[in-house]
N, C-alpha and C positions, 0 to 999 in steps of 0.2 A: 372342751374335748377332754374325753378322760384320754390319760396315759401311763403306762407301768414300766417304771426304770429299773432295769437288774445290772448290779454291779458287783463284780469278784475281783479286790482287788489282790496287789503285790504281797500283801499277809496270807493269802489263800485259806485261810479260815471258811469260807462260804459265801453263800451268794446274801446282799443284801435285794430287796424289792421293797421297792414303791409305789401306789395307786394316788396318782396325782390330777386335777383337774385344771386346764389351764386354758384362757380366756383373752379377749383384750390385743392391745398391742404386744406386737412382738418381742421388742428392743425391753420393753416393760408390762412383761402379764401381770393379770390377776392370776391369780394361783392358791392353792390349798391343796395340802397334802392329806389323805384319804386315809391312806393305810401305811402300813410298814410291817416287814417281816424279814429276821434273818432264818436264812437256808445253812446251816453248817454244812462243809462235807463231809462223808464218812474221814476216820483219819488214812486208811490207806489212799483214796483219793487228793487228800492233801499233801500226803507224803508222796504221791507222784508228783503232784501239781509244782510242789519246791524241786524236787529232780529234774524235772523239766523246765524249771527256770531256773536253774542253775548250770545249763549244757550237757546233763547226764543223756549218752546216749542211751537209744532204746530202740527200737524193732518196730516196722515203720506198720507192723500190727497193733501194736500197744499204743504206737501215735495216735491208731483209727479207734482203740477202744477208748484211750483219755477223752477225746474229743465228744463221742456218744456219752459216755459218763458226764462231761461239765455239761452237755448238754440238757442230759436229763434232771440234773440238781436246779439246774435254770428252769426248765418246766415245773419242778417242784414246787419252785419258790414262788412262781407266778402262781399257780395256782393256791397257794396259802395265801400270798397278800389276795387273791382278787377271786374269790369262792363265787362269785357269780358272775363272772366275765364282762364287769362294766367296761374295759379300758379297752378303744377301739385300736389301741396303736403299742405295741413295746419298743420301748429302746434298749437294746441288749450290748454289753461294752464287750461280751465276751472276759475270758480270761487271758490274761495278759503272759506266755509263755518264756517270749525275746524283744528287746528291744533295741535297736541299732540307731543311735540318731546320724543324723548328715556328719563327716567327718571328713576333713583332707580332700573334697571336692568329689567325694561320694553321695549318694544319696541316699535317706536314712530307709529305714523297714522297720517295720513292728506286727508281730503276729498277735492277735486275741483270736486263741482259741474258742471254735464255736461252730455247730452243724446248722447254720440259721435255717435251713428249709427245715432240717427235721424241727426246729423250734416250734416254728409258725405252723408246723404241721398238727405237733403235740397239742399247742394254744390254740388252732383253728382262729389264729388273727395276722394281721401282718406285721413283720419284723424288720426293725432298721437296725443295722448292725454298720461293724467294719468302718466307724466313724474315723478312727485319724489316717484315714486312706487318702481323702483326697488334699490333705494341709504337707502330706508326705512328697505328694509327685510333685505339690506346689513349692518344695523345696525347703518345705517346714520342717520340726523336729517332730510332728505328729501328736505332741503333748508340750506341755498337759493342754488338754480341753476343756475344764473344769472355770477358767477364770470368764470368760463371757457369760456364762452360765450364772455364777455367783454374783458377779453385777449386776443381773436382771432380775434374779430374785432375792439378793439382799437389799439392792438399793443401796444408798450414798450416805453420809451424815457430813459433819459441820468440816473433818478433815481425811487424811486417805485413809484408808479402812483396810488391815493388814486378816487376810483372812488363812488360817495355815491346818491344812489335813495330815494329818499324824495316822498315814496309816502303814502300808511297809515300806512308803518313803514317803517323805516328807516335800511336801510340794505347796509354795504360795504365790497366793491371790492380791493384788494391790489394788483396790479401787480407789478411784479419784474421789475430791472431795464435790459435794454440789455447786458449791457457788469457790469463788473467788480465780487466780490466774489457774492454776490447774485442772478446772472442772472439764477440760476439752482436752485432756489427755489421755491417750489409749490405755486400758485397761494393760495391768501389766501382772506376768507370773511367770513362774518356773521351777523344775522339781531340786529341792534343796542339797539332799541329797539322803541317807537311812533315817529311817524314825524306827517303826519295831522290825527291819527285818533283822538285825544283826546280835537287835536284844533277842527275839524269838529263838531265833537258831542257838545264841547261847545260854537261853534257859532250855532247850532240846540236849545242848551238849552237856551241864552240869549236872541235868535231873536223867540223863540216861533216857531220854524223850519222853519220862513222867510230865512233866510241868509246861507245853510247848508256847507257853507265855507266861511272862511275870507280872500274876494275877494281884493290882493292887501295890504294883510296886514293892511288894515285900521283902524278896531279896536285893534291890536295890535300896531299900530305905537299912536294910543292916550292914554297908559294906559304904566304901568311900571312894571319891571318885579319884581318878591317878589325871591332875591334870595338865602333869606334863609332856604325858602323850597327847592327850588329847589338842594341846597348842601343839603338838607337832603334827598330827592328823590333819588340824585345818590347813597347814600350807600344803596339803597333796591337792594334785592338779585339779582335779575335777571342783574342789571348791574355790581354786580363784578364777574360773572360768566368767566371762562375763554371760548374761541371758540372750539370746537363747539359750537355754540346757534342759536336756534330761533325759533320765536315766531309770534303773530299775535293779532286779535282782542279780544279773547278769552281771552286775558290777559289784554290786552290795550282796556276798549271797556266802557261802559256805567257805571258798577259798580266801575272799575277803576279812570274813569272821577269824578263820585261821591266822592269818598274817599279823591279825590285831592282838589274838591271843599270844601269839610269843612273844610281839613286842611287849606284849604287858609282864613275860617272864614270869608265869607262874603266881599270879595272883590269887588271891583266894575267888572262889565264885561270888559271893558278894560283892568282893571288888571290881571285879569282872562289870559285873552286871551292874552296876551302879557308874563305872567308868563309860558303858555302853549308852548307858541313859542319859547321863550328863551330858554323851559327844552330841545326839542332836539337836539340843537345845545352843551348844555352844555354834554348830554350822548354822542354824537361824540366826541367831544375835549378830554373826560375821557376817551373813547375807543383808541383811537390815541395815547393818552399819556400813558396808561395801554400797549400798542404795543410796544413803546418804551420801556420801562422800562422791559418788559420780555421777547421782542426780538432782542432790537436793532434796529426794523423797522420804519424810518422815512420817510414818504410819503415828495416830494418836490412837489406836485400839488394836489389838492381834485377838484374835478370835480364832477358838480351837476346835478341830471336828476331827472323827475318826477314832481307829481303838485307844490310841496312845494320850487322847484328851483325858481316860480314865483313869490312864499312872498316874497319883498324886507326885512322884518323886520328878519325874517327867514336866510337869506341870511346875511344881516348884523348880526347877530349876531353870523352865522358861523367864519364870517371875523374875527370879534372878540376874540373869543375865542381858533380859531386855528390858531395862531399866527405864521408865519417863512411859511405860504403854501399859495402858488398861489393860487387863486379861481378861477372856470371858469366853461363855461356848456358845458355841452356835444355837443349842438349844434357845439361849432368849430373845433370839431373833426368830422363833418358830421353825426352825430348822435343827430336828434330836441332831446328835452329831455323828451316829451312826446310819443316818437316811440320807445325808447329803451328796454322797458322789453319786446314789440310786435316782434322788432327784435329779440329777443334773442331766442324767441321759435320759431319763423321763422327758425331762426338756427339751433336750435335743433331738428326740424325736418327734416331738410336736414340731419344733423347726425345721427340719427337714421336710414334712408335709405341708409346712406355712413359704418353704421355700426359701427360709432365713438363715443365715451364715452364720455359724457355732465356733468358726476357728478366730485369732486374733493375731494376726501377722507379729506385731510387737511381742507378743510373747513365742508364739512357738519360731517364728524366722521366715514365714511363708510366704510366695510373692504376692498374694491376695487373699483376701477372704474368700471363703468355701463355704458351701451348704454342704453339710457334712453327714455320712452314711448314706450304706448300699439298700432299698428293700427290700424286702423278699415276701412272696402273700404263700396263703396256704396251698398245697396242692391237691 
């Protein structure tokens, strides 16, 4: 069955899409990836899309017009990967606006913005959307969704298999090894905490929103990292949380960025931005090593996907700090590293029509597995 994955994530850059075909058992398809296409958005649309995830209010007109606009960037994208309508099925993640996980005996919500009928109306195919709805009322954190996913279609090797998306947050993937005592343990993950959202916003704040990423790490390869903040950063609450977790721009977003720049008193912008690079590589290593220490689980490969696999400085300083782990991109596993999350709800929509549960209780907190998203057909 073919299927087309659209995903826009927490960087709000644009929509990726992919035309994937997929076969076989469920738990482990055959699969091959077809196509890829990224959708930018215009930049006024991504400079609402960060206002809106960041709590800026707005005029619950400008709500009805965002929604039609991501709308229609998501039709765009679809029809650039898939110019002649193979793919019987989309799975659309929406845009990710707010996200609230379960707290203090609350129960969590998360909005991905998305007009799905006008979708499938635009595509004249049916659309599954609204996926971390149902891991939500299950008591879940609703995310991430991405770790059964990457199980299925990375498969296992000889030890656990550390898989980490670097996009405007940082969020991993732990799969078992195949054989020996752990091969029949659940699939484990959870969102780490910023990757580029905090760089973004502050290469938006230095270059005066010239630059609204640091393309290549460049000014963080001229500036040095302060890391004595940054050991004080990892003791804020959110990172000694145990998993379930996760989070989004809501926490990591413009007033966050702020708080960090004064602490840093006036740094230069290199520094800045080299401090900001360093910190998520430093909350991965702590996360890894916090796994160790209260599970026993030592990943023998971290595998990188997403924009932030592309900072070499980023990258280096993964090397660095996760010391004893192969590094590598998802690319050599046939997986680019910018079609990854698109795949995954490509998947997840083929699941949903196979009728197979996409959530994973151990990582998001849920009382059961779910078959996960709403459909909607054309009208």
């Amino acid at each position: 069955m073919h299927c087309l994955g659209l995903m826009s994530g927490t960087s709000a850059d644009g929509v990726d899409a992919v035309l994937a075909s997929f076969d076989g058992p469920s738990q482990r398809p055959q699969w091959s990836l077809l196509h890829h296409h990224h959708q930018p958005y215009p930049l006024q649309l991504q400079q609402q899309v960060v206002a809106a995830g960041q709590g800026e209010p707005m005029p619950a007109a400008v709500w009805l017009q965002l929604a039609e606009a991501i709308t229609e960037v998501q039709a765009a994208a679809a029809r650039a990967c898939d110019p002649d309508a193979q793919a019987e099925l989309i799975g659309c993640h929406g845009q990710t606006v707010w996200h609230r996980p379960p707290a203090q005996g609350a129960a969590g919500a998360s909005w991905q913005m998305l007009q799905a009928p006008l979708l499938a109306h635009l595509l004249q195919r049916p659309v599954v959307h609204n996926f971390r709805a149902a891991d939500l009322v299950l008591g879940g954190q609703g995310a991430p969704l991405v770790p059964r996913a990457d199980a299925a279609l990375l498969g296992r090797t000889q030890g656990w298999r550390a898989l980490l998306n670097l996009g405007g947050i940082a969020n991993l993937t732990l799969i078992p090894p195949g054989s020996g005592g752990d091969r029949h343990t659940a699939v484990l993950g959870w969102d780490c905490g910023p990757a580029n959202s905090l760089i973004d916003l502050g290469m938006r704040h230095f270059t005066n929103g010239a630059q609204p990423f640091d393309k290549g790490g460049a000014m963080a390869a001229q500036g040095r990292a302060d890391e004595g903040w940054i050991q004080r950063w990892l003791q804020e609450d959110y990172f000694q949380l145990t998993p379930p977790k996760s989070t989004g721009r809501e926490s990591f977003g413009q007033d966050d960025l702020n708080r960090r720049l004064l602490q840093l008193g006036g740094a230069s912008a290199a520094d800045a931005i080299a401090t900001l690079t360093a910190f998520p590589a430093a909350v991965v290593a702590q996360d890894l090593e916090h796994l160790r220490q209260r599970r026993g689980v030592a990943p023998i490969e971290l595998i990188t996907a997403g924009g932030g696999s592309q900072n070499p400085v980023l990258i280096d300083e993964l090397r660095r700090r996760c010391r004893g782990l192969q590094l590598d991109e998802s690319s050599r596993l046939g997986v680019p590293t910018a079609a990854r999350e698109a795949l995954v709800f490509a998947l997840l929509a083929w699941w949903h029509h196979k009728g197979h549960p996409g959530n994973v209780p151990a990582v998001t907190g849920a009382r059961r597995e779910a078959v996960l998203g709403v459909q909607v057909n054309p009208a």
